[in-house]
N, C-alpha and C positions, 0 to 999 in steps of 0.2 A: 257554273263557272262565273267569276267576277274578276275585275281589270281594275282594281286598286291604285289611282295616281296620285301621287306627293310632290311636293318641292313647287306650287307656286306661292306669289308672294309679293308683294310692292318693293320695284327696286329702282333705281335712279337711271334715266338715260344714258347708256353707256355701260351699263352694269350687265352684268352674269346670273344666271337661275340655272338650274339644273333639276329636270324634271323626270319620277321614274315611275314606272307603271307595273307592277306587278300581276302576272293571273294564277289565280289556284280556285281550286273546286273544294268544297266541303264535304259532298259525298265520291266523286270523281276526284284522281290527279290528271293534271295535264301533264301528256308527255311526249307533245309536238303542237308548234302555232307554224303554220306556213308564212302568215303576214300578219306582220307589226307596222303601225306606226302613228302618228300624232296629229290631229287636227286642230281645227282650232276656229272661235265660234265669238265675234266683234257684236259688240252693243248694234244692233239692226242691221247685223250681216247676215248672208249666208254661213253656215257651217263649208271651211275650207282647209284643204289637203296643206299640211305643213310640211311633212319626211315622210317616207315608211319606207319600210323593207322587204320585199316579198323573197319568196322562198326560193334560192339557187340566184338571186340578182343583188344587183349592188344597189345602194341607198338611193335615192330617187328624194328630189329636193322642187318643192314650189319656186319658184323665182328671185322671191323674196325670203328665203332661208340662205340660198346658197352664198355657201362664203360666211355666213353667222353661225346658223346650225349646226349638230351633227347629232344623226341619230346612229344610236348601237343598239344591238340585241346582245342577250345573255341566252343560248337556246338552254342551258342546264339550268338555270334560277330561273327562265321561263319572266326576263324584264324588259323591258325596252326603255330608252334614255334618250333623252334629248335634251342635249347641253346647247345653251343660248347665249349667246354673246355679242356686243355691243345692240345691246337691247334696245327701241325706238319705241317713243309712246303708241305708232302705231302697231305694235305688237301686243298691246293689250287687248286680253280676249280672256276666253273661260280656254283652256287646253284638253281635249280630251282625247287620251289612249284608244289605240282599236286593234283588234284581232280578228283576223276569219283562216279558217280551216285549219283548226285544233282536232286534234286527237286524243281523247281521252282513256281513262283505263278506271272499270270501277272494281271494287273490294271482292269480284268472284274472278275477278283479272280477263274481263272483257272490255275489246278495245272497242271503241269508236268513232269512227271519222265522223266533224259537225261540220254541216259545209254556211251555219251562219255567223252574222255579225258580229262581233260584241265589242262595246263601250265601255269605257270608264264613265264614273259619274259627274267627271270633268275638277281641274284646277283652274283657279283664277288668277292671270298673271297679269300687275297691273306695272306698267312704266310711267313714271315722272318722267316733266319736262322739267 
């Protein structure tokens, strides 16, 4: 299974990105993620909790998202999204999507519950001052 993220990009303080993450299997389809959601990873930082979503709750927001952010799930196209808004240079980072406890189904129609991690490969979102 892999977490496919799009939509970063250099944008002007003040401005809009919209970022989306995709997961699908090549030999597997997934067809449940219990949590989604977006971290995000500053030139000599720690890696830190942006949004996510866990399974049966509502959206859960860092500090510093709420009121800018918003993340959504798609549980049918299996995406997660995180629209950004009035963007601060200190929001520049690499973005990276994450999922844990997916349930798979492979081509003899056995399911699978995975109870690990998984990452995107990360996007780089860079804001101007």
């Amino acid at each position: 299974v892999q977490l496919q993220a799009s939509g970063g990009g250099l944008v002007q303080a003040g401005g809009s990105l919209t970022l989306s993450c995709v997961a699908s299997g090549s030999v597997v389809r997934v067809v449940r993620i219990d949590d989604v959601g977006w971290y995000r990873q500053a030139p000599g930082k720690d890696r830190e909790l942006v949004a996510d979503i866990r399974s049966g709750q509502s959206a859960n927001y860092a500090d510093f998202a709420k009121g800018r952010f918003t993340i959504s799930r798609d549980n049918t196209k299996k995406t997660v999204t995180l629209q950004m808004n009035s963007l601060k240079p200190e929001d520049t980072a690499v973005y990276y999507c994450h999922a844990h406890g997916l349930t798979t189904i492979d081509g003899m129609g056995n399911y699978v519950v995975d109870g690990e991690d998984y990452w995107g490969k990360g996007t780089l979102v860079t804001v101007s001052s």
